[in-house]
N, C-alpha and C positions, 0 to 999 in steps of 0.2 A: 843943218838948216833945212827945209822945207825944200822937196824937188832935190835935194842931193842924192847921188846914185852911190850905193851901198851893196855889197859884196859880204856873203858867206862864208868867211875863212875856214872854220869848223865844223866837222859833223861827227855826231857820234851814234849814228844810224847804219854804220857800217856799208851801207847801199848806195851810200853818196845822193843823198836824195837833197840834202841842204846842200853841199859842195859848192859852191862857187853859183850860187842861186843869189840874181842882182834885185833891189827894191830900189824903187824912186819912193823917198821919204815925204808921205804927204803929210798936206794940211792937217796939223792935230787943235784944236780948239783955241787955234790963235798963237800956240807957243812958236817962236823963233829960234832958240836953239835947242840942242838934244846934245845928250852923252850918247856915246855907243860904247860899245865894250871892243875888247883885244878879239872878239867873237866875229868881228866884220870888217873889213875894209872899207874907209868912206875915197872917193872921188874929191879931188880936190880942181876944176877946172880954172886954168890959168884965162884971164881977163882976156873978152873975144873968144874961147873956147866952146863956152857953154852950150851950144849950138848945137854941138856933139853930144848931152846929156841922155837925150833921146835914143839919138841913133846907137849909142851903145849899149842900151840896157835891152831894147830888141836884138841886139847882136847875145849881148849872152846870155837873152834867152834861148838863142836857139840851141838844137842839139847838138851841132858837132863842136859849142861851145864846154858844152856838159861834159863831151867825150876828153875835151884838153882840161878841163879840173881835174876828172877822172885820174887824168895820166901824172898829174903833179900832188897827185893826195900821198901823202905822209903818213907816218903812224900806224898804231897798231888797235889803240883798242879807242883812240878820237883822233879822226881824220884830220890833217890840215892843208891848206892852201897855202904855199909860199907865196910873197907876194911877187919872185919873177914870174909866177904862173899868169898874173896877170899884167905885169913891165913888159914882158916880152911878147905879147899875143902880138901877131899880125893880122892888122883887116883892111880890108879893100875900101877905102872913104870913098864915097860917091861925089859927084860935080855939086855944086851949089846947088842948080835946079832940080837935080834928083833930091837933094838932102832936102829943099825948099817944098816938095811936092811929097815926101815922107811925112817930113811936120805937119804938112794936111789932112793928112792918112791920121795919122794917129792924136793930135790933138783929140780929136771928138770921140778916139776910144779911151783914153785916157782920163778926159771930163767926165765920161758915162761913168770909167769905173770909181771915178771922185763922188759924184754925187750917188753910188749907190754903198758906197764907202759911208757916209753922212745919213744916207737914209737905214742903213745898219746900225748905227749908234744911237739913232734915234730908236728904230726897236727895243733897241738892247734895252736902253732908258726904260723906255716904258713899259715894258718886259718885269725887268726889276722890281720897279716900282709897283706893278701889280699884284707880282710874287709877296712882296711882302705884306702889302695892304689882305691879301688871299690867305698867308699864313699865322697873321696876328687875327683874322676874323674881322678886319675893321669894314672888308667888301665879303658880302655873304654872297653865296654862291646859288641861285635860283635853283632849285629843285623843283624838275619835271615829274609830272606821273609818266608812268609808262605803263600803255596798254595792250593790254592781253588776246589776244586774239581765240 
């Protein structure tokens, strides 16, 4: 669902660049639910938890989050995440008013990166669509002279 935090199980990058790399699942054009694949771990927050969506997805992205996937990758030639890599993480939860005064913090980085998430799709769109009206001939393309000096 939309705002669900989703985890990296797999990588076949060798460098562990995907590893255990968290998304907050946004707004896709109105849809309400998603498949994921065996490729990611979704979050499932028990009712009154949710509150913690945030604060953990900035937890793993920091680094020394990256360093403990690191240490739980598996495999040889596609990496894997177990999932005690992530049952067993330890982290320091913060008071109310700290976690209350986070969500402030980061709300309006989060909106920014929604609405430039939105204004990217809208390029792409009209991108597109130009490309093709460009390569049928249906929009001619002005020719300049160019002068000589």
């Amino acid at each position: 669902r939309p705002g669900d935090l989703l985890v990296a199980n797999t990588d076949m990058t060798q460098n562990r660049i995907i590893l255990g790399s968290p998304a907050l699942l946004p707004e896709l054009g109105g849809e309400q639910r998603f498949l994921f694949t065996h490729h990611t771990f979704a979050f499932r927050f028990k009712s009154g938890a949710e509150r913690w969506r945030r604060y953990l997805y900035f937890t793993l992205l920091q680094p020394e989050f990256r360093e403990i996937a690191e240490g739980f990758a598996t495999g040889t030639t596609v990496l894997a995440l177990p999932k005690d890599g992530l049952l067993n993480l330890s982290l320091v939860l913060p008071t109310n008013p700290i976690l209350a005064a986070f969500e402030r913090q980061v709300e309006g980085i989060l909106a920014s990166v929604n609405i430039r998430r939105e204004q990217s799709r809208t390029l792409a769109s009209c991108r597109d669509c130009l490309l093709t009206k460009l390569i049928s001939g249906e929009l001619p393309v002005p020719r300049k002279k160019v002068q000589t000096a």
